[in-house]
Jmol script that loads the backbone (N, CA, C; Angstrom):
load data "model"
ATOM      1  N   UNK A   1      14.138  -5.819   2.361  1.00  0.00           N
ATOM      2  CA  UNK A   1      12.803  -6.407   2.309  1.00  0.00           C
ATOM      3  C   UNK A   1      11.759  -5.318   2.501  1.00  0.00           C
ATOM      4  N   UNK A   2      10.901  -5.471   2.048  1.00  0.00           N
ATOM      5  CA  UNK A   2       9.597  -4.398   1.718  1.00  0.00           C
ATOM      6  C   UNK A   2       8.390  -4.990   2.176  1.00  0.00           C
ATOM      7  N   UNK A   3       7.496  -4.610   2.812  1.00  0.00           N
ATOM      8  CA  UNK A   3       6.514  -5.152   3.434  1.00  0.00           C
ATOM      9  C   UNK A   3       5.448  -4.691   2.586  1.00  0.00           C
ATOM     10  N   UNK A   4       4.600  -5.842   2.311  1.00  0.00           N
ATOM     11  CA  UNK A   4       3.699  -5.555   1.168  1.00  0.00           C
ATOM     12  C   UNK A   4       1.918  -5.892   1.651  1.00  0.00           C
ATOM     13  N   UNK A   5       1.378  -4.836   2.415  1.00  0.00           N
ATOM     14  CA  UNK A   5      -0.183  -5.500   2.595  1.00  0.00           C
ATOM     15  C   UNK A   5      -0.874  -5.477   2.280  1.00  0.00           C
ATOM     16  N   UNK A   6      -0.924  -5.297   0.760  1.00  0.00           N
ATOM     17  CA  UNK A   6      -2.044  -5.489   0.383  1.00  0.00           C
ATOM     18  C   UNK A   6      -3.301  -5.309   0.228  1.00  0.00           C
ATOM     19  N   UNK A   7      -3.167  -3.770   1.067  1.00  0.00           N
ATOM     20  CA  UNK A   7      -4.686  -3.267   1.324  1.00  0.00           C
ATOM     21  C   UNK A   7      -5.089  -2.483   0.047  1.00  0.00           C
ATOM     22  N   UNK A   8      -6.548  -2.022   0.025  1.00  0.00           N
ATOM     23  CA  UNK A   8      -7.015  -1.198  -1.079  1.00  0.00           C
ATOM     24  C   UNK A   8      -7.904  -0.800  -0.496  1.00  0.00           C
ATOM     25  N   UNK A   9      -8.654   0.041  -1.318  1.00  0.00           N
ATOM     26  CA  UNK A   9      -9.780   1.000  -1.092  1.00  0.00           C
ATOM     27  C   UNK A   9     -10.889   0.998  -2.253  1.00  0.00           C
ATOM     28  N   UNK A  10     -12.141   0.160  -1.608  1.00  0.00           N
ATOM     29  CA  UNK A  10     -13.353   0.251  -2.932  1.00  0.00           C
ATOM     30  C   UNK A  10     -14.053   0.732  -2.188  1.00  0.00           C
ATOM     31  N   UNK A  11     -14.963   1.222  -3.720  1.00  0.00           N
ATOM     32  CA  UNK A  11     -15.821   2.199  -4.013  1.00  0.00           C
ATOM     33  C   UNK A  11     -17.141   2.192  -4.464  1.00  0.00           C
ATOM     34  N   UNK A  12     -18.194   3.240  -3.486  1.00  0.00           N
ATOM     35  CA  UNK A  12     -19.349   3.107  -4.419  1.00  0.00           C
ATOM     36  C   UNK A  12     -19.793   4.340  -5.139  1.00  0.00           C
ATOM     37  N   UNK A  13     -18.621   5.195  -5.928  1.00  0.00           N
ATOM     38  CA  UNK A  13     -18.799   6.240  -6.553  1.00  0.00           C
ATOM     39  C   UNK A  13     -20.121   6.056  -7.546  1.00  0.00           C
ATOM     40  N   UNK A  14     -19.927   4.850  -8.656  1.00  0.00           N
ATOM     41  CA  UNK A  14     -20.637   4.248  -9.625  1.00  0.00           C
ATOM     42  C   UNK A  14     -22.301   4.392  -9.252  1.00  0.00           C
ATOM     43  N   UNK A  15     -22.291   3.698  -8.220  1.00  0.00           N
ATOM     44  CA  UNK A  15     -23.723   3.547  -7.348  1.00  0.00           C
ATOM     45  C   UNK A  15     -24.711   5.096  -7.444  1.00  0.00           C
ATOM     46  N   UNK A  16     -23.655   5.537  -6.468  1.00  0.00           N
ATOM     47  CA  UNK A  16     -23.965   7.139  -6.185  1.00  0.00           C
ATOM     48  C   UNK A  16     -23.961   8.429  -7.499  1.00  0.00           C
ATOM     49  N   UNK A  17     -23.302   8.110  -8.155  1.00  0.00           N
ATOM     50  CA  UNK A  17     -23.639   8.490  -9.383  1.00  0.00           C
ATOM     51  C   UNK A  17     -24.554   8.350 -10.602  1.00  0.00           C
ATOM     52  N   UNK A  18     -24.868   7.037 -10.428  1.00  0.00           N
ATOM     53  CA  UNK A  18     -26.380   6.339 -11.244  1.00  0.00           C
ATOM     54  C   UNK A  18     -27.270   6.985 -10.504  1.00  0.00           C
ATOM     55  N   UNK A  19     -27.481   6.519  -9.435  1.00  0.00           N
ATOM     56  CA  UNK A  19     -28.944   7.146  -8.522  1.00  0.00           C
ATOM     57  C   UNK A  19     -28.645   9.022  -8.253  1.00  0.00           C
ATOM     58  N   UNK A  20     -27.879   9.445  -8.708  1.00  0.00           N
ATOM     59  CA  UNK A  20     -28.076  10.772  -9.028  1.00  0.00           C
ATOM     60  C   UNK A  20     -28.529  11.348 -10.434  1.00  0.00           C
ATOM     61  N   UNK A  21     -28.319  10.522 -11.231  1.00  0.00           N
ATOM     62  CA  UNK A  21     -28.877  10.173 -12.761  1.00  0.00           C
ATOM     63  C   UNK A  21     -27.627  11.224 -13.476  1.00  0.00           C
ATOM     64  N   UNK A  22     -26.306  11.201 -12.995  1.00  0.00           N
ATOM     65  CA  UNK A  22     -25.401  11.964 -13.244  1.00  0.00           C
ATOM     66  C   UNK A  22     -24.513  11.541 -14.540  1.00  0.00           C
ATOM     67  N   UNK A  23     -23.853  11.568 -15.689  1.00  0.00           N
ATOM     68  CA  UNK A  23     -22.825  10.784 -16.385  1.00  0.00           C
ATOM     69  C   UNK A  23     -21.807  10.998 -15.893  1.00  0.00           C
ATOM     70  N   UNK A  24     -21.046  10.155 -15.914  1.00  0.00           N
ATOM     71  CA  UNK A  24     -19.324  10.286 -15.629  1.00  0.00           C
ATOM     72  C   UNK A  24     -18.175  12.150 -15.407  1.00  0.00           C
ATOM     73  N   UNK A  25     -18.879  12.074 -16.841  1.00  0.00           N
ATOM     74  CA  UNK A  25     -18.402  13.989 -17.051  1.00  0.00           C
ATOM     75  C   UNK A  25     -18.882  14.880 -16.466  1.00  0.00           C
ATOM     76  N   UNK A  26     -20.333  14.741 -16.090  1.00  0.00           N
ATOM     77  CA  UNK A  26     -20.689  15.270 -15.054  1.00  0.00           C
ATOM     78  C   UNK A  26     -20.036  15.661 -13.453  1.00  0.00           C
ATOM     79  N   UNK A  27     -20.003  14.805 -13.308  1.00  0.00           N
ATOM     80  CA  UNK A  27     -19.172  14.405 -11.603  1.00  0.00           C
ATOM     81  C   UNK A  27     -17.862  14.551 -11.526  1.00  0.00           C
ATOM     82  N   UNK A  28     -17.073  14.699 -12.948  1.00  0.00           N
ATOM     83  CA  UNK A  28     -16.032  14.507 -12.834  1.00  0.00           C
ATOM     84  C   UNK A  28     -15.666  16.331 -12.881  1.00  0.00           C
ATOM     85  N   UNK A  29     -16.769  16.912 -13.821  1.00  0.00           N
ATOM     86  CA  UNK A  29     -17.292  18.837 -13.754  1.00  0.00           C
ATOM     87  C   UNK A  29     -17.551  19.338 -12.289  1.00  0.00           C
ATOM     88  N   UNK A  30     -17.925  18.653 -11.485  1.00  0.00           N
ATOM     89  CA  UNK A  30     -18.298  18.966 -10.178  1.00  0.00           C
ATOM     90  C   UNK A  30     -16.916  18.770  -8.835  1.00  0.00           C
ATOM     91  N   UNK A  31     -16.521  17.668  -9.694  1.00  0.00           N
ATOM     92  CA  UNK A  31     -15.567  17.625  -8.040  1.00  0.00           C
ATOM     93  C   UNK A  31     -13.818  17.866  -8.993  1.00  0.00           C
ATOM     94  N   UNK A  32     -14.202  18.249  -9.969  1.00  0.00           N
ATOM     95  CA  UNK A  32     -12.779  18.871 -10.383  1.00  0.00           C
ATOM     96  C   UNK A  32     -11.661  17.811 -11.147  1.00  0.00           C
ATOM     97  N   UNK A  33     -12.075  16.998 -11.880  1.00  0.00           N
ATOM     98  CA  UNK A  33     -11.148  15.832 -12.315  1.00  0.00           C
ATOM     99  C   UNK A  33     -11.558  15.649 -13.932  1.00  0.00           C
ATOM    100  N   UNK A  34     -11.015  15.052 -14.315  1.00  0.00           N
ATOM    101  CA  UNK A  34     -11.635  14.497 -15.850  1.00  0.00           C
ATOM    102  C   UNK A  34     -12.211  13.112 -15.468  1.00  0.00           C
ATOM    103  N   UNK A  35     -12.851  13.031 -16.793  1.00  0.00           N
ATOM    104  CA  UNK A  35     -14.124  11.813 -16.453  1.00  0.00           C
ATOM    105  C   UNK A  35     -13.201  10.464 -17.111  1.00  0.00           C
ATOM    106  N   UNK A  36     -12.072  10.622 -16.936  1.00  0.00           N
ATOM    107  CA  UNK A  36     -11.156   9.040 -16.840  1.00  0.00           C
ATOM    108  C   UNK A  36     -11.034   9.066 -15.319  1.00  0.00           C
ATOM    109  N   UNK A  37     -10.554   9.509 -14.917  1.00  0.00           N
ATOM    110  CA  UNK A  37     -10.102   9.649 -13.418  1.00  0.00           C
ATOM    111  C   UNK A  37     -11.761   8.679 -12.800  1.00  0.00           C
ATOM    112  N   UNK A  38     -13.058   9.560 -13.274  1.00  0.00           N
ATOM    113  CA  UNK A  38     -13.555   9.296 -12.651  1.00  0.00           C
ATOM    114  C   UNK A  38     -14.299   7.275 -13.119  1.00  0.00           C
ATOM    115  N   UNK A  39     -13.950   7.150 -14.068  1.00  0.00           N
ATOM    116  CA  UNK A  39     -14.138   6.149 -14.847  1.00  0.00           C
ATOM    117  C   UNK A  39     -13.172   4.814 -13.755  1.00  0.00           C
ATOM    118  N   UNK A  40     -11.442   5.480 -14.412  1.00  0.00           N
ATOM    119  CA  UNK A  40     -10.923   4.712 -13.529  1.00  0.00           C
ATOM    120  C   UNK A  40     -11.167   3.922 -11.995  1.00  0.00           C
ATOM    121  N   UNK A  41     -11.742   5.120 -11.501  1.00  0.00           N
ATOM    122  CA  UNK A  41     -11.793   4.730 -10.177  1.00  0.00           C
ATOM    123  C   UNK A  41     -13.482   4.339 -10.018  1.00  0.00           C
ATOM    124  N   UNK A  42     -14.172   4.109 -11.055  1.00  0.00           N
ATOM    125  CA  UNK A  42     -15.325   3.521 -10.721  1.00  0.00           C
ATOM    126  C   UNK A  42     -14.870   1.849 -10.774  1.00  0.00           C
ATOM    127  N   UNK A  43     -13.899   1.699 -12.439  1.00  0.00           N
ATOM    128  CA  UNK A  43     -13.252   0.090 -12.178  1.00  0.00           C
ATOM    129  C   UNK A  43     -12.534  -0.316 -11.106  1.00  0.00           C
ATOM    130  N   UNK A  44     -12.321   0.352  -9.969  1.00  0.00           N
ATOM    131  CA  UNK A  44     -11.812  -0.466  -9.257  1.00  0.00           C
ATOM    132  C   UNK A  44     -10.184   0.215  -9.193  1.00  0.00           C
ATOM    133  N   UNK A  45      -9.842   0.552 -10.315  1.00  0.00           N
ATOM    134  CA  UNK A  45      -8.177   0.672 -11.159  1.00  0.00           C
ATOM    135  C   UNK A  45      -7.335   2.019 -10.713  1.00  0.00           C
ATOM    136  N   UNK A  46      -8.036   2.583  -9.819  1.00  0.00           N
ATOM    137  CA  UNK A  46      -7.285   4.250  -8.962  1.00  0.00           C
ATOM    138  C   UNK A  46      -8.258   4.127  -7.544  1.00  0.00           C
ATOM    139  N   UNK A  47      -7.723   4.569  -6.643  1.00  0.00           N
ATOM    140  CA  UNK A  47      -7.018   5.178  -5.548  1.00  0.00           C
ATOM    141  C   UNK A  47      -7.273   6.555  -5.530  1.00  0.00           C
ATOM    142  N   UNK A  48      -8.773   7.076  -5.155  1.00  0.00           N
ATOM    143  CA  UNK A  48      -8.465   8.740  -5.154  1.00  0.00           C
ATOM    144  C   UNK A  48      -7.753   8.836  -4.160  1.00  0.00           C
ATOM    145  N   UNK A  49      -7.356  10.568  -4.213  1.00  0.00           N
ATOM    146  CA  UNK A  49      -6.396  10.947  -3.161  1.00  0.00           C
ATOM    147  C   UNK A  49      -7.450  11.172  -2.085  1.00  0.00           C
ATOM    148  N   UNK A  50      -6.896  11.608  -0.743  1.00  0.00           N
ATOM    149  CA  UNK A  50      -7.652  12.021   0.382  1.00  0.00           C
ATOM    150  C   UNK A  50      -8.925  12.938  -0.099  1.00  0.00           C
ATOM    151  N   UNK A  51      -8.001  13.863  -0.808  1.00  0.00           N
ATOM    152  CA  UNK A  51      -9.264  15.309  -1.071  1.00  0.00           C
ATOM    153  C   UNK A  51     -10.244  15.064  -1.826  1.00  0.00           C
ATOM    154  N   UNK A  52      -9.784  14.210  -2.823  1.00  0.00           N
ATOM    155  CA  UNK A  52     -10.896  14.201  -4.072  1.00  0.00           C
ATOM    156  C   UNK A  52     -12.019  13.333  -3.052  1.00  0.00           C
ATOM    157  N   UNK A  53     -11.725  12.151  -2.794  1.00  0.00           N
ATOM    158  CA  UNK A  53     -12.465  10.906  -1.908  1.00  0.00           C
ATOM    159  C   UNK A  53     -13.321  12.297  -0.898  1.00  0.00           C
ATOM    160  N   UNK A  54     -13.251  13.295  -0.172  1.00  0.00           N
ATOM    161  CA  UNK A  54     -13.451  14.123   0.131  1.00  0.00           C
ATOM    162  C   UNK A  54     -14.601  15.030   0.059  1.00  0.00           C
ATOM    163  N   UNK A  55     -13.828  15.247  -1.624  1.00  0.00           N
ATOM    164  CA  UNK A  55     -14.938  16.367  -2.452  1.00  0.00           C
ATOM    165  C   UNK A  55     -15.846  15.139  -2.778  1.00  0.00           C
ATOM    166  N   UNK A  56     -15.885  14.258  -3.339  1.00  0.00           N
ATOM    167  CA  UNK A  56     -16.525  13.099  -3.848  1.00  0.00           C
ATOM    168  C   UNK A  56     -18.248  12.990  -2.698  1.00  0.00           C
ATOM    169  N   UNK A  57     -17.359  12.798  -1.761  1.00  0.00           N
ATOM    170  CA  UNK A  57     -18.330  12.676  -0.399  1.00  0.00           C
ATOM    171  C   UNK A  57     -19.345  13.625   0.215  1.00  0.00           C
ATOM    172  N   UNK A  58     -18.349  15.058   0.099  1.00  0.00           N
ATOM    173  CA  UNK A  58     -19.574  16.379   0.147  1.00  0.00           C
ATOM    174  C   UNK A  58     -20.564  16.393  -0.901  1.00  0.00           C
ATOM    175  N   UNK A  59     -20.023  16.349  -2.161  1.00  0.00           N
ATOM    176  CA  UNK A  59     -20.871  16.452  -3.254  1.00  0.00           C
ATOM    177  C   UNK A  59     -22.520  15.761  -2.953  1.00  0.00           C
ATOM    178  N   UNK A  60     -22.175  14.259  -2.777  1.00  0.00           N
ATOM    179  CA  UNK A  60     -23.461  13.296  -2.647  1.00  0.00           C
ATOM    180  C   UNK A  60     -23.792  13.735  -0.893  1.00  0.00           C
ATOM    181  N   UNK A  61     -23.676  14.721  -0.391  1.00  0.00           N
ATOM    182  CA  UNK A  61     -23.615  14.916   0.733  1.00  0.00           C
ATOM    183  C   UNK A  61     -24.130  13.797   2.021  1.00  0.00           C
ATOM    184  N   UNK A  62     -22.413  12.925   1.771  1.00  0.00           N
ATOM    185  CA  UNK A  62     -22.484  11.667   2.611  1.00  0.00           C
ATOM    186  C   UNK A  62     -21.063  11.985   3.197  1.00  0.00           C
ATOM    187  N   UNK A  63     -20.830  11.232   4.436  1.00  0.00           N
ATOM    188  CA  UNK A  63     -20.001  10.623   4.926  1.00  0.00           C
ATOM    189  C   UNK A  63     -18.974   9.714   3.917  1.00  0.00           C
ATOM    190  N   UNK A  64     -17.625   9.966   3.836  1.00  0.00           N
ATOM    191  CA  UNK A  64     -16.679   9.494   3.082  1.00  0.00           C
ATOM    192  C   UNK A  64     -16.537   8.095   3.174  1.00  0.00           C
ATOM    193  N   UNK A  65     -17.070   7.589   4.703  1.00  0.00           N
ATOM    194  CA  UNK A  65     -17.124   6.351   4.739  1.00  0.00           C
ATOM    195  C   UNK A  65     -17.803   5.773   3.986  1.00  0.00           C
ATOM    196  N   UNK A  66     -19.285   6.397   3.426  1.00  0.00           N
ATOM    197  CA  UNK A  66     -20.483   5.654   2.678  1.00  0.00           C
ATOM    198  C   UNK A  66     -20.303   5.410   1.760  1.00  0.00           C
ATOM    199  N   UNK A  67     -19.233   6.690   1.240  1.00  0.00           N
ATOM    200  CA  UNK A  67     -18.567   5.632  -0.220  1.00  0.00           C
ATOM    201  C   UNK A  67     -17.245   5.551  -0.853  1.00  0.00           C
ATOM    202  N   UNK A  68     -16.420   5.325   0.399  1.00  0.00           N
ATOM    203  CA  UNK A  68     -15.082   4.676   0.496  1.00  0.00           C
ATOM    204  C   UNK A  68     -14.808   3.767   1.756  1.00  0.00           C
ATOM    205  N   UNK A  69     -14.661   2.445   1.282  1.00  0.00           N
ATOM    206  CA  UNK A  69     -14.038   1.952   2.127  1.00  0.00           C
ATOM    207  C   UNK A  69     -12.754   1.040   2.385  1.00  0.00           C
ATOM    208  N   UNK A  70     -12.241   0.883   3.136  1.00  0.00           N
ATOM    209  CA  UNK A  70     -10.646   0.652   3.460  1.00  0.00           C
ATOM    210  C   UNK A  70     -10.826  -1.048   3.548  1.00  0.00           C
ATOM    211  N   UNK A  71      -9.976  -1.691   2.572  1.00  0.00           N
ATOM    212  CA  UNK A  71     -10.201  -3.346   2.816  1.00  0.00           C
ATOM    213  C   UNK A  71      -8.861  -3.188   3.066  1.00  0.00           C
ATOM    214  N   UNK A  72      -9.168  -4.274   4.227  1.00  0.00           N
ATOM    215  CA  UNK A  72      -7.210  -4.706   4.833  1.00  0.00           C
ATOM    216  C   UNK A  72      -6.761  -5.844   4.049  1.00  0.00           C
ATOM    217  N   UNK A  73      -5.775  -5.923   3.576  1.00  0.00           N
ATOM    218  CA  UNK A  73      -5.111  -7.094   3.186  1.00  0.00           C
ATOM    219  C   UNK A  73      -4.541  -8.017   4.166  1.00  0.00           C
ATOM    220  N   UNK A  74      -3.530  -8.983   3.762  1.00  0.00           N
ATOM    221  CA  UNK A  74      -2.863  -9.684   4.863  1.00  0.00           C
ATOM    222  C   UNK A  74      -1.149  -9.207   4.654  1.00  0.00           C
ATOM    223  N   UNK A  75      -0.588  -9.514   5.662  1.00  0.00           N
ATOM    224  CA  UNK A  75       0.752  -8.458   5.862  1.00  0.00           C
ATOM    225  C   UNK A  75       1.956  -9.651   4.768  1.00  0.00           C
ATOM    226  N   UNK A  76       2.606  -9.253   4.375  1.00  0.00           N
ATOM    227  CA  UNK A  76       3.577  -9.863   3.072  1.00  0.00           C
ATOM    228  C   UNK A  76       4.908  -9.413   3.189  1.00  0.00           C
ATOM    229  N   UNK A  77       5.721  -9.897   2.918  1.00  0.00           N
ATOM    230  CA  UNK A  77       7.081  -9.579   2.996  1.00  0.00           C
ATOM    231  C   UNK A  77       7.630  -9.831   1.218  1.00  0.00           C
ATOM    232  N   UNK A  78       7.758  -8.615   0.859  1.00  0.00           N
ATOM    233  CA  UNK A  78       8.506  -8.983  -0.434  1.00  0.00           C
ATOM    234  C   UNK A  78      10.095  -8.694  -0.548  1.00  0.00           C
ATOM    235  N   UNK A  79      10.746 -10.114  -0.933  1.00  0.00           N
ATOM    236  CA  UNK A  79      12.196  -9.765  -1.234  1.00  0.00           C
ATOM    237  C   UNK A  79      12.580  -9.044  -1.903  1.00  0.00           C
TER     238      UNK A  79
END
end "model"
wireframe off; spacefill off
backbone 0.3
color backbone group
């Protein structure tokens, strides 16, 4: 059995990137990724890693919290 909770991590990359008047390729030139990566993870659909979420955060020079945050799920047991 595998314990499944369900947590994720959203984002206000999108946000912070409009009000920088930045495009996608842009940001994605700055913190080292291609501009799917950064696309992806504006839908919702990736999970940056620690570092990028990181670089992401220095860049807009914020706190990682301001634009990542940790939603808990509820705890699951999958057979």
């Amino acid at each position: 059995m595998k314990k499944n909770f369900g947590d994720s991590i959203s984002n206000k990359v999108y946000e912070y990137r409009v009000l920088a008047r930045m495009s996608q390729q842009e940001l994605a030139e700055k913190v080292g990724v291609s501009k799917q990566t950064i696309f992806v993870m504006e839908k919702g659909n990736y999970v940056p890693t620690l570092l990028l979420a990181f670089r992401i955060a220095d860049f807009f020079e914020v706190d990682v919290n301001d634009i990542f945050t940790y939603v808990k799920g509820s705890d699951q047991v999958d057979n």
